[in-house]
N, C-alpha and C positions, 0 to 999 in steps of 0.2 A: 280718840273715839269717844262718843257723845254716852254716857249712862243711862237708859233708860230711865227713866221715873217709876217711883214703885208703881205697882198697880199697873203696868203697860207691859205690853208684849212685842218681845224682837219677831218681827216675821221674814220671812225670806218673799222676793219679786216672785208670784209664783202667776202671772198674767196668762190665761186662758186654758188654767189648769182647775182653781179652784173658785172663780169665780170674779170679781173685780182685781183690776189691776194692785197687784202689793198688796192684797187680802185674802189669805184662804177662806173658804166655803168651811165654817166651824158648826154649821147648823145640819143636827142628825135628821134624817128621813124620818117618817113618819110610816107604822104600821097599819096591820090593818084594824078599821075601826073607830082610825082616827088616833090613835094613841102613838106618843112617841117613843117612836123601838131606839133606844143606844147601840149603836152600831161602832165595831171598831175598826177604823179604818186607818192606812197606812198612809201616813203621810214624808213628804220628803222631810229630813231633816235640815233647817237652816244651816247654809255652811254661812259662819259667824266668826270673822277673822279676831283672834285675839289683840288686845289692847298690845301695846308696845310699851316697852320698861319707860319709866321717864326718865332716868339716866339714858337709856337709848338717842333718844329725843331731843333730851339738851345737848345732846352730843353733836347729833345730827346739825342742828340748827348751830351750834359752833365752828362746826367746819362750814357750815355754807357760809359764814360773816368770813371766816379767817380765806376761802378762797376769795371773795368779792373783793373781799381787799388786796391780798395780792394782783386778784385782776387789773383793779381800777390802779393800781403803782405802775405796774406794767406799762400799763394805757396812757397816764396823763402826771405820774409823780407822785409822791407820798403828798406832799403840802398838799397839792390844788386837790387834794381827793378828801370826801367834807362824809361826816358822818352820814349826811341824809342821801349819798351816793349810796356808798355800803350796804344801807338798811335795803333801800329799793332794788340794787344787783342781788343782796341775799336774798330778796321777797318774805322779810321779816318786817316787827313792829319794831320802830326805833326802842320803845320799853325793854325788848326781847334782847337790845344789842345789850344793853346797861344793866341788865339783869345778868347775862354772863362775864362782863367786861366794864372797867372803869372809864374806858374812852378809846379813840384811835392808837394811840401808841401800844396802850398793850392788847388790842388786837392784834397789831404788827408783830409784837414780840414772840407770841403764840403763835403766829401763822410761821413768823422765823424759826422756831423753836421746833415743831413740828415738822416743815422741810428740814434743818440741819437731821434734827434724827432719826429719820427716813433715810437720810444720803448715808451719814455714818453706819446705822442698822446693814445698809445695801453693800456698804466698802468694806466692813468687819466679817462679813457672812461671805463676799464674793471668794477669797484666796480661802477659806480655812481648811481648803482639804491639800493645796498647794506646801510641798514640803520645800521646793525653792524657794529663795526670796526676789526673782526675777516675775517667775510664773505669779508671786503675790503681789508685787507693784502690777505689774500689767491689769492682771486683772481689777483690782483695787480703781486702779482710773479706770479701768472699762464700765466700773458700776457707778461710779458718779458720773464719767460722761455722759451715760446709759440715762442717769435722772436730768440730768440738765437739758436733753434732748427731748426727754419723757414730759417736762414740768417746764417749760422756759418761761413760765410767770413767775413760777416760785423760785427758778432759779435768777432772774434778773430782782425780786425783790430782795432775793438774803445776798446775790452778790451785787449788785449796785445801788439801791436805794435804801440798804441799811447802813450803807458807810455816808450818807448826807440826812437822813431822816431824822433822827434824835441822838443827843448824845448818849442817851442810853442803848439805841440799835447798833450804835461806831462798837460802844464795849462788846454787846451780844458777837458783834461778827469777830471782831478781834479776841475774845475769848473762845469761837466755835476755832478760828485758825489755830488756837494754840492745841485745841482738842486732837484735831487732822496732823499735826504737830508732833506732839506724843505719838499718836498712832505709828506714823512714816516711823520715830525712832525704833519702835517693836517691830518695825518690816524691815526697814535695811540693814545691812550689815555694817558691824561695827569694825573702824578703821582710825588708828589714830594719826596717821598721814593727814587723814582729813579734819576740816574745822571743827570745832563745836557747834560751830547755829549752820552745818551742811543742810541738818533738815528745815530747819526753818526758813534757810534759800529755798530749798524744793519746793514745797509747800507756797511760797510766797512765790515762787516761779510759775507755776501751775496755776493760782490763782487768778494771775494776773492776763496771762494769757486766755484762759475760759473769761476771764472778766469783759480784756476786748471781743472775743465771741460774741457775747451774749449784747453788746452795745451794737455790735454791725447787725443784728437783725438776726444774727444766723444761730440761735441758741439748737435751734432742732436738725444743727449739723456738728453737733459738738462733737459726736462721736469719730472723726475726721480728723479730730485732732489726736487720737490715740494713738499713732506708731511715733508721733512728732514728741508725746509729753513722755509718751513709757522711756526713749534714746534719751530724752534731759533726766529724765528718774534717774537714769541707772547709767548716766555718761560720767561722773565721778568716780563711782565705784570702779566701774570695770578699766577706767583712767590707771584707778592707783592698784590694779594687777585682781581683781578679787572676781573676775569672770566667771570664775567656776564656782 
């Protein structure tokens, strides 16, 4: 919002109230005599929407770059998507991109960054009232399905165009797998029948299946696949007797 200039006055649109359009009638009646009587009269008050935090702002204008770009990956690929796409889908000044961000890539990384912990926030908060560990995988993939279906831009950018995009996006997704990783080992039940990298099959099973999903076009039916991944979650477990 624009600062007035000292010496100028905010008026409210007050058109065939107080006299010309966007100007009130500021001039008192006149007495009798001829002399000017001050009259006090009640006028509306300007409703005058307050300014917006500039951290708001920047913020705002941040996510609009970081979805444009996932849009544009989506659409046509990291490579062929050129900075002066970006600026024009966010409806920013190319300045404004460089001003929050050093270039394409770590846009990308920040838009990656931002869905992974969106999904994770969703997977960690779905099971936590869940005292099975059945009722928490289920659910667990039901809130990532839930975003992949919800977001299939964001989710074909962080799962297929960060494992070709930059060697620094390959690490980003392979360090967020190792995250989802860890987590699965606090959900399931511990067995020593089974392997040591149990979770990291799961997890890398899961992946890869939402991965073809989301290449056949069908990212906003992901949730479909939930009775198919929950039976591979938990077809080891209940394999080596631990059903209950």
């Amino acid at each position: 919002m624009c600062r007035p200039s000292k010496g100028t006055r905010k008026v409210a649109d007050v058109h065939g109230k107080f006299g010309a359009p966007g100007y009130p009638c500021f001039m008192p009646s006149r007495g009798k005599g001829g002399t000017q009587a001050r009259q006090t009269q009640k006028r509306p008050t300007p409703s005058i929407r307050p300014a917006l935090p500039r951290e708001f702002i920047a913020l705002h204008k941040q996510r609009r770059i970081m979805d444009a770009l996932a849009e544009l990956t989506a659409e046509q690929g990291y490579e062929a998507t050129k900075i002066s796409d970006i600026v024009k889908r966010a409806g920013v000044a190319r300045k404004t991109l460089y001003d929050n961000f050093d270039g394409k890539e770590e846009v990308f990384l920040a838009a990656f960054d931002a869905g992974r912990d969106e999904v994770l926030r969703r997977v960690e908060e779905a099971g936590v009232d869940d005292e099975d560990w059945q009722d928490r995988v289920e659910a667990g993939l039901a809130a990532f399905l839930g975003f992949v279906a919800e977001q299939p831009t964001v989710a074909r950018m962080c799962m297929i165009e960060a494992l070709s995009a930059t060697p620094e996006t390959t690490k980003r997704y392979e360090d967020s797998l190792e995250t989802f990783v860890e987590l699965t080992k606090q959900t399931l039940p511990k067995d020593e029948r089974l392997p040591d990298t149990i979770a990291e099959t799961l997890v890398g099973g899961v992946a890869w299946i939402v991965y073809q999903q989301i290449r056949r076009g069908e990212a906003e039916r992901a949730e479909d696949l939930l009775p198919e991944l929950t039976e591979f979650m938990m077809a080891p477990y209940l394999g080596a007797g631990l059903a209950e």
